[in-house]
C-alpha positions as CSV (number, residue, x, y, z in Angstrom):
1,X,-141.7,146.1,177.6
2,X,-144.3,145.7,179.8
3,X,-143.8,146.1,183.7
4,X,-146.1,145.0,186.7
5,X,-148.2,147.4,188.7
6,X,-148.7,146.4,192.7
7,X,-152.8,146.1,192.1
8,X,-155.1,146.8,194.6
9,X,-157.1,143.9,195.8
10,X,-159.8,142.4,198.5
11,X,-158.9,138.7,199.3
12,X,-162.0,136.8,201.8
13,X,-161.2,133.4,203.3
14,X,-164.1,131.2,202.6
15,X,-166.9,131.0,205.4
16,X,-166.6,127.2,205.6
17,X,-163.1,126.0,204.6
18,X,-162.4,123.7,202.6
19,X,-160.0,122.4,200.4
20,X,-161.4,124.2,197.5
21,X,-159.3,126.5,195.2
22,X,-159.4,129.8,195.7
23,X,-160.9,132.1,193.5
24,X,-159.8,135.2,191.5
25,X,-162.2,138.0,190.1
26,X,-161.7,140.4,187.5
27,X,-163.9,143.1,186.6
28,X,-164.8,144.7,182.9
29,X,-164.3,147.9,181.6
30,X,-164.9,150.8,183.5
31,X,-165.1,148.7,186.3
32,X,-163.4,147.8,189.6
33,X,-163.1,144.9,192.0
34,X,-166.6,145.4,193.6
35,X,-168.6,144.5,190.6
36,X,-168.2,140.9,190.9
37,X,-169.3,141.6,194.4
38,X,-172.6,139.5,193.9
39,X,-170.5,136.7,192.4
40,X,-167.8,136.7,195.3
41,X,-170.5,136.8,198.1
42,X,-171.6,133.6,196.8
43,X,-168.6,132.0,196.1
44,X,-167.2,132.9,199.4
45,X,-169.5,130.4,201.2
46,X,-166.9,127.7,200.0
47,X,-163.9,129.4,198.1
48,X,-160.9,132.0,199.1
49,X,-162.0,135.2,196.8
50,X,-159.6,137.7,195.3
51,X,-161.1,140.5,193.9
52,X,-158.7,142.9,192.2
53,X,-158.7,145.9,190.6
54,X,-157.0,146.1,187.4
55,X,-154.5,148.9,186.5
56,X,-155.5,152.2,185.7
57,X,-159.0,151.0,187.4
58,X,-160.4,151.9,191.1
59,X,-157.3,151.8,193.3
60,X,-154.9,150.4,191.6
61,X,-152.1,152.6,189.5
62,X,-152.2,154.6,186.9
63,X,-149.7,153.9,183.9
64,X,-150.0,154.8,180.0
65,X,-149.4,151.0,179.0
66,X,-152.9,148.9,178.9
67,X,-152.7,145.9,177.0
68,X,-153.3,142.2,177.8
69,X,-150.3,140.7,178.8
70,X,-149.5,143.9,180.9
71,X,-152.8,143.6,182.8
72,X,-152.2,139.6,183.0
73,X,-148.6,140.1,184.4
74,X,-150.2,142.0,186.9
75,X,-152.6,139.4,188.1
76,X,-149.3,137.0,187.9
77,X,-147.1,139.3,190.4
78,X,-150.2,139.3,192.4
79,X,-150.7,135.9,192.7
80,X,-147.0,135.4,193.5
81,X,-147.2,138.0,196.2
82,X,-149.9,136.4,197.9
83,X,-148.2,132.7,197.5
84,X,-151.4,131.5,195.0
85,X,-150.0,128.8,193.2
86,X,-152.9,127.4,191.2
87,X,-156.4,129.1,191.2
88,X,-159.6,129.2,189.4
89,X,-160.3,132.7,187.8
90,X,-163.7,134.3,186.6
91,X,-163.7,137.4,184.7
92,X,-166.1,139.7,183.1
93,X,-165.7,141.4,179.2
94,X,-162.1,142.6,179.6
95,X,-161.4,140.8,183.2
96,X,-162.1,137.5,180.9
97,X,-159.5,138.4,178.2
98,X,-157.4,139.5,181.5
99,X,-158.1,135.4,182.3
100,X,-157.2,134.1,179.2
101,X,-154.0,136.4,178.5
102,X,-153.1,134.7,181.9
103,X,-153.3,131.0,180.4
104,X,-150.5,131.9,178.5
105,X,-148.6,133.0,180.6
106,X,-149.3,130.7,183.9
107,X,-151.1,128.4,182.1
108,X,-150.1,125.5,185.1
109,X,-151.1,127.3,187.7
110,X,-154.9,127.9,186.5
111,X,-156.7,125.1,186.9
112,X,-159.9,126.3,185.3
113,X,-161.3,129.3,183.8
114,X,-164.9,131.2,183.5
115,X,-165.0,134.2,181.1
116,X,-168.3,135.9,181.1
117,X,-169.5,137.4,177.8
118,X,-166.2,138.0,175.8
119,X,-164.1,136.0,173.7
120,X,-160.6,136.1,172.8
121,X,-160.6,137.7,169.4
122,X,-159.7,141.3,168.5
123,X,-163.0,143.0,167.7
124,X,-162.1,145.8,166.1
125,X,-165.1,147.8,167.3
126,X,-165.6,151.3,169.3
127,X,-168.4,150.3,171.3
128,X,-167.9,152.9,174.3
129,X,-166.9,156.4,172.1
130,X,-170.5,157.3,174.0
131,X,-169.7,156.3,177.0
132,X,-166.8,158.5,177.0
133,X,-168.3,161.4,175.4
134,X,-170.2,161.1,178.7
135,X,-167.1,160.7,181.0
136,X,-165.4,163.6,179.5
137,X,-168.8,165.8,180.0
138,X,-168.5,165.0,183.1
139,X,-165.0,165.7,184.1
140,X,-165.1,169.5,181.6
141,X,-167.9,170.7,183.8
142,X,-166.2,169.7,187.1
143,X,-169.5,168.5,189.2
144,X,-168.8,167.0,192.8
145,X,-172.1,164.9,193.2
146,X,-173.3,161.9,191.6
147,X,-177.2,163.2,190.8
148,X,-175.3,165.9,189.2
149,X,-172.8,163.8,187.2
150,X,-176.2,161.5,186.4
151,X,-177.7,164.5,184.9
152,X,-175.1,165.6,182.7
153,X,-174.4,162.0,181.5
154,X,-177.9,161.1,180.1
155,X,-177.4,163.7,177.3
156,X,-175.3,161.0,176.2
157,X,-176.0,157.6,177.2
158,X,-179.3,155.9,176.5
159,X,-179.8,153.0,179.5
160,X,-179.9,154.0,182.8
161,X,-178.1,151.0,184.1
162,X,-174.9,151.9,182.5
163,X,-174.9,155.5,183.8
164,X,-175.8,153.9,187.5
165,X,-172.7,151.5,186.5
166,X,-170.1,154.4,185.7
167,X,-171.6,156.4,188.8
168,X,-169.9,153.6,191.1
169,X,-166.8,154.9,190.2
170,X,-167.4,158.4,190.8
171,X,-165.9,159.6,193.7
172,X,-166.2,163.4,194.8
173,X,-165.8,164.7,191.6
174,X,-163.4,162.4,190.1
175,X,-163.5,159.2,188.0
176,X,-161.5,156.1,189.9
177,X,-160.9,155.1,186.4
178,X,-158.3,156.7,184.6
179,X,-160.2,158.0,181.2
180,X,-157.2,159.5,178.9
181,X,-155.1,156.4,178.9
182,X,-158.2,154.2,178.6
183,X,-159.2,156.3,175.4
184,X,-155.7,156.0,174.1
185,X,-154.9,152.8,174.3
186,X,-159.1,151.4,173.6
187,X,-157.9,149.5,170.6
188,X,-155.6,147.3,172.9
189,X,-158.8,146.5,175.1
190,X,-161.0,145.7,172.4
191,X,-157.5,144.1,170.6
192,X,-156.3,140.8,171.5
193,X,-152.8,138.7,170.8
194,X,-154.0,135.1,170.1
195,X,-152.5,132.9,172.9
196,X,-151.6,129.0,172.5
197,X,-153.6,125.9,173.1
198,X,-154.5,126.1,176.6
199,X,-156.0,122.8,176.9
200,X,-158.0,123.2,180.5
201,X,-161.7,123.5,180.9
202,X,-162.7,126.7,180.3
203,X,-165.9,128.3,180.6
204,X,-167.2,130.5,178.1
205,X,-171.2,132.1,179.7
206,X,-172.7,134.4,177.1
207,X,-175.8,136.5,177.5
208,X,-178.3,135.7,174.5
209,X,-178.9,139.1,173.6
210,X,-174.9,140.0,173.5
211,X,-173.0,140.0,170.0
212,X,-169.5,139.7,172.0
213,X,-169.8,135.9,171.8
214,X,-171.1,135.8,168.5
215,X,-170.6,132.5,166.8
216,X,-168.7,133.5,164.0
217,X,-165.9,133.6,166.7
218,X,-166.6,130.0,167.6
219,X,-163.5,129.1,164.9
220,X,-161.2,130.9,166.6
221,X,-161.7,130.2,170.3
222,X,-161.5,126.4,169.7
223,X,-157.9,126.6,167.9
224,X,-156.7,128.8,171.6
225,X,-159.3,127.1,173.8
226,X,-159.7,123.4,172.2
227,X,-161.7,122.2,175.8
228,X,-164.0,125.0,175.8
229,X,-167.9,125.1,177.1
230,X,-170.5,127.5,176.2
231,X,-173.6,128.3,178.4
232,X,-176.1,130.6,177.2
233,X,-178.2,132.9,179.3
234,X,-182.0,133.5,178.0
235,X,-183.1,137.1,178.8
236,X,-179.4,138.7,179.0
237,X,-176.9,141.2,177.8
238,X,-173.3,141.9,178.4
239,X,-174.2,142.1,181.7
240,X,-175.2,138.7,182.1
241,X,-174.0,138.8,185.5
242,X,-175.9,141.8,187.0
243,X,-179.0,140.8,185.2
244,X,-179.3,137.1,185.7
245,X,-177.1,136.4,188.6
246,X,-178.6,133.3,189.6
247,X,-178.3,131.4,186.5
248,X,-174.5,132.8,186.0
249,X,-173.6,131.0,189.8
250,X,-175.8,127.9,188.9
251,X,-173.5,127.6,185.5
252,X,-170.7,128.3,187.3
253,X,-171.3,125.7,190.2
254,X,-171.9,122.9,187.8
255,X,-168.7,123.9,185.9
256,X,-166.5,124.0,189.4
257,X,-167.8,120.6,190.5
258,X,-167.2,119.2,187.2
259,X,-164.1,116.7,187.5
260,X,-160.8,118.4,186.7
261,X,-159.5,117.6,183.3
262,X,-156.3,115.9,182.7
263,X,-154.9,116.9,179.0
């Protein structure tokens, strides 16, 4: 059974109101609700922003059950908190399954989704067993500072971005993630529950040198997705968003002023 944790969030009103949507962000992985930071600044200028932190990520509780329609009920009792009764939602790698998951189970209160370099398919892949080799390094020889974690965690990981990445959640001494539970339940993230036909324009932005939008999967995210777009990012990883921000908001702005679709 899953049951809703009370997620920490950020919500801006939009610098010029409108009567635009308002927008929820969800971050990746590892992450927490200032990643999309570059992303909401921008979108600000026009929309209400919710940024969130997922569960067992940054602020928000811990808890031992981390799958997708857990972390999408979260988003849900959010939503319902705040009196959001139809949004537009963004989110990165996990954040964008986090999205999807959500179709299913608000699917009329979303009225269009973005989901940045991940598709809804189970993957059945460890790509982080290094990263948390790294985490756990970290954490056994119980450093305080960030130069020192940033030292220990190069004996593991290979790209300085992602250990500069991890570092933002690395607060005197301690991870704002919570690493055990994310170990033990990894095949869940990377796992996914195929959801129905959610028939609303949806998004899909892939970096061009990212396999997690690989076009074998194209099969299956039609038959869940049937109204899906694909924009592809030259020059890009996973990261599409932190690497190429300009061309993920120009994609984006053509896909939010595109004419709502009536299925």
């Amino acid at each position: 059974m899953n049951f809703t944790m009370k997620l920490n969030y950020r919500l801006q009103n939009a610098q010029q109101p409108t009567h635009t949507l308002p927008i929820v962000l969800i971050h990746g992985l590892f992450g927490n609700l200032d990643n999309l930071g570059i992303l909401a600044r921008d979108l600000q200028k026009q929309h209400d922003v919710l940024q969130i932190d997922l569960r067992n990520h940054g602020l928000s509780p811990r808890t031992p059950e981390m799958n997708y329609p857990a972390m999408a009920g979260d988003v849900k009792a959010l939503l319902d908190a705040l009196s959001i009764d139809n949004a537009i939602i963004i989110g990165h790698s996990m954040g964008g399954k986090t999205a999807m998951a959500l179709s299913a189970q608000i699917p009329d209160r979303i009225e269009k989704i973005v989901a940045i370099d991940i598709a809804p398919v189970d993957y059945q892949l460890r790509r982080h067993d290094d990263v948390f080799a790294a985490l756990r390094a970290v954490s056994a020889a119980g450093v305080t500072t960030r130069t020192e974690a940033a030292a220990i965690m190069r004996h593991h990981l290979k790209e300085e971005g992602v250990v500069q990445f991890l570092l933002k959640s690395f607060q005197q001494g301690e991870w704002r993630f919570n690493v055990p539970v994310l170990w033990e339940q990894y095949e869940h993230i990377v796992g996914w529950e195929t959801v129905p036909a959610w028939r609303k324009p949806i998004l899909f932005i892939r970096g061009a040198s990212s396999p997690y939008l690989d076009d074998r999967y194209r099969e299956t995210l039609l038959q869940q997705f049937p109204n899906a777009k694909a924009h592809v990012i030259a020059g890009s990883g996973h990261w599409v968003h932190a690497e190429k921000p300009d061309a993920v908001l120009r994609a984006i702005h053509r896909f939010l002023e595109e004419p709502p679709h009536n299925p």
